[in-house]
C-alpha positions, 0 to 999 in steps of 0.5 A, a space after each residue: 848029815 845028809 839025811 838031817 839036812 832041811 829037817 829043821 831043828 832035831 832033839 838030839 841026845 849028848 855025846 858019849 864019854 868015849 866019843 872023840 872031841 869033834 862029836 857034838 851030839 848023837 842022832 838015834 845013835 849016830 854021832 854028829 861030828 862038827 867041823 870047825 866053828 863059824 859063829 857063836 850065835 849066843 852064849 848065856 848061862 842058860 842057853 848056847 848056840 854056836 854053828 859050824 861047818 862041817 864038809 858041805 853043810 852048815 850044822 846049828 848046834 843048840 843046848 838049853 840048859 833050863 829045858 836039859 835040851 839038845 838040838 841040831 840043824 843042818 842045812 846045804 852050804 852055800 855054794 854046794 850043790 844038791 
């Protein structure tokens, strides 16, 4: 996750059918596991936001479902060091 952290918000493709349940998206084809959630930060029928913690970072997870779109943001913790 390091090297997404500060990046802003990536597109991201969904996770494959054999990726274990703690994997939210992948990144060039890398999975992008989440940790455990800290906020649902909306929830509606075309769109979910939810953020959790995953180690030292903060990972913001987005679906549009109108636009068929993935997206993640991770950021440093508060509290970690660089």
């Amino acid at each position: 996750m390091s090297e997404l952290a500060g990046r802003g918000w990536i597109v991201v493709e969904p996770p494959k059918p054999m990726d274990e349940e703690s994997v939210v998206a992948r990144h060039n084809g890398e999975a992008i596991k989440a940790g455990f959630l800290t906020e649902k930060v909306k929830d509606t029928k075309s769109e979910i936001h939810n953020r959790y913690r995953s180690g030292s970072f903060d990972l913001d997870v987005k679906v549009d479902f109108d636009l068929g779109r993935g997206q993640v943001k991770v950021e440093r913790a508060e509290g970690y060091d660089s």
